[in-house]
SEKOL-604969 format. One line per 8 residues: number of its first residue (from 1); their letters; for each residue z, y, x of C-alpha. Coordinates in steps of 0.001 Angstrom, whole numbers. Layout:
BEGIN
NUM) A) Z Y X  ... .
REM end
This chain:
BEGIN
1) XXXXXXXX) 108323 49312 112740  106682 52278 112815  107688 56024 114164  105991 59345 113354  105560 61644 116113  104809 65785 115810  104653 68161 118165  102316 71282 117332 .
9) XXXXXXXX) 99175 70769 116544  99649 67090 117692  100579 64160 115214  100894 60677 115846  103343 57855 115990  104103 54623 117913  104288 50287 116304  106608 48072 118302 .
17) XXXXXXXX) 105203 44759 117118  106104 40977 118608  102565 39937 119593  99519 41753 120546  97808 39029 117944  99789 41208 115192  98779 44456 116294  95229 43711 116221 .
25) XXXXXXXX) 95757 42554 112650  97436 45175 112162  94306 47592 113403  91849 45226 111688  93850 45926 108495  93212 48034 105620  96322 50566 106252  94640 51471 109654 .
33) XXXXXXXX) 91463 52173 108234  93325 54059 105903  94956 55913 107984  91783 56731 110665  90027 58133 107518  92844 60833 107224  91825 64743 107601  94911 64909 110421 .
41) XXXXXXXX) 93353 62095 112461  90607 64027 114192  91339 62280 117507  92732 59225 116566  93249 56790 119755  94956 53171 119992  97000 52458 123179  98647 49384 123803 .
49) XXXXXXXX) 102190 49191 126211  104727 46385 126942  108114 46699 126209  110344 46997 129065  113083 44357 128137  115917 45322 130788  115517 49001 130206  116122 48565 126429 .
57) XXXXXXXX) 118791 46085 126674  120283 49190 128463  119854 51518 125700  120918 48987 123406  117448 48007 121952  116443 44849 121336  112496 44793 121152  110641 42758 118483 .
65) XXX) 110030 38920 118994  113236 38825 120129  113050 39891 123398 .
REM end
């Protein structure tokens, strides 16, 4: 699933995937290269985070790989 982000000047977006092994296929893929080559990606940066699984149970999100 992916989320666009915009704020500004700023663009950018978030991935919840189930396994860091498919977000680094995911960034070895050709969408992310892609997407890196794109004129509005003059800063481009990859950060990784863990889902916090009681938090979004809270909220009523249930996070990918079923957690």
């Amino acid at each position: 699933m992916k989320t666009w982000l915009h704020d500004g000047e700023t663009l950018g977006g978030f991935h919840l995937f189930a396994t860091r092994e498919t977000a680094a296929e995911y960034l070895a893929s050709g969408a992310m290269a892609r997407i890196a080559a794109h004129p509005a990606f003059t800063a481009l940066a990859v950060r990784h985070f863990a889902g916090l699984t009681q938090l979004s149970r809270v909220t009523g999100t249930r996070l990918p790989g079923g957690a």
